[in-house]
C-alpha positions, 0 to 999 in steps of 0.5 A: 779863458772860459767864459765863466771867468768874468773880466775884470773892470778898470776900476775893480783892478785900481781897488785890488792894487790898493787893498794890496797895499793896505795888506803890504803896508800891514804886513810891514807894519806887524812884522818890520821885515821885507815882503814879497809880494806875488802876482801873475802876468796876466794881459787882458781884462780877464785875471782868474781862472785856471792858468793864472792860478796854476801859475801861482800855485808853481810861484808858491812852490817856488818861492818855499823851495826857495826859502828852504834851500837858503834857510830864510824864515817865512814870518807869514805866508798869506794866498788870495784867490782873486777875480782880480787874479790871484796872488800871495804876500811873505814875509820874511827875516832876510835881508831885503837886497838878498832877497830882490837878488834871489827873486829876480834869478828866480824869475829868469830862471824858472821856465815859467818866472816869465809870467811871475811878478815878484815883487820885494817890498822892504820896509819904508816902505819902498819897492826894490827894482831890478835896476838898482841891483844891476839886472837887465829890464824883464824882456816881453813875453812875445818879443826880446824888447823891454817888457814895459816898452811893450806894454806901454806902446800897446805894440802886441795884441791881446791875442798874441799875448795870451798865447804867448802865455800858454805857450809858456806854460805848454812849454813848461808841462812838456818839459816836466813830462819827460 
């Protein structure tokens, strides 16, 4: 990242959850619809710049072409580009299991999904796993175990991380080239 992006403080990222739940929770509220909520994997103190942006703006194409081919009405669309990393919040007029069951093949599927956190709100509000719709844990993105073993055992570097990240996201760029 360039030494222009600022890292981000512990305490700054807790307020972003929480002004992110407020936004949920107001969403919900106006519309009575399930959510999607989009944020990028992004390790480290550092969550601007120009890849986790560039991994939004893949997500938000995504997520439209998604909603288009299934003819779900987006009832809100909203985009925040954030120190804290960017993110985007839908709502929609679909069921809210369809809608978890269609992000999460979007996530393994889509070469960069990896590095998409897409989250379904429903209204309760509560969040939708993956497990309770029979899907496999999201794996790391530097080995094959569960990402949330990894993450919580710290078992990877930073540095190893990130250029997981880019190598993704090369990956991607190379494919779309040909």
């Amino acid at each position: 990242m360039p030494a222009s992006v600022p890292a981000v403080p512990l305490e700054q990222m807790l307020a972003a959850r929480e002004r992110r739940a407020a936004r949920q929770a107001a969403a919900l509220t106006c519309f009575g619809r399930p959510l999607i909520s989009i944020t990028i994997v992004t390790p480290g103190p550092v969550k601007d710049g120009m890849l986790p942006r560039r991994v939004l703006s893949e997500a938000l194409l995504a997520v439209d072409v998604m909603c288009r081919i299934r003819k779900w009405p987006v009832l809100s669309r909203e985009v925040s580009w954030l120190d804290t990393g960017p993110e985007a919040l839908y709502s929609l007029r679909v069921d809210s299991r369809r809608l978890k069951s269609a992000t999460v093949k979007l996530e393994d599927r889509h070469p960069l999904g990896r590095l998409w956190d897409l989250d379904v709100v429903a209204p309760g509000p509560r969040v939708l796993s993956r497990k309770e719709l029979g899907f496999q844990a999201r794996a790391c993105l530097v080995c094959e175990r569960p990402a949330f073993e990894c993450g919580r055992s710290r078992r990877h570097p930073l540095a190893e991380l990130l250029t997981a990240m880019k190598r993704i996201v090369d990956e991607h760029d190379r494919c779309m080239r040909r």
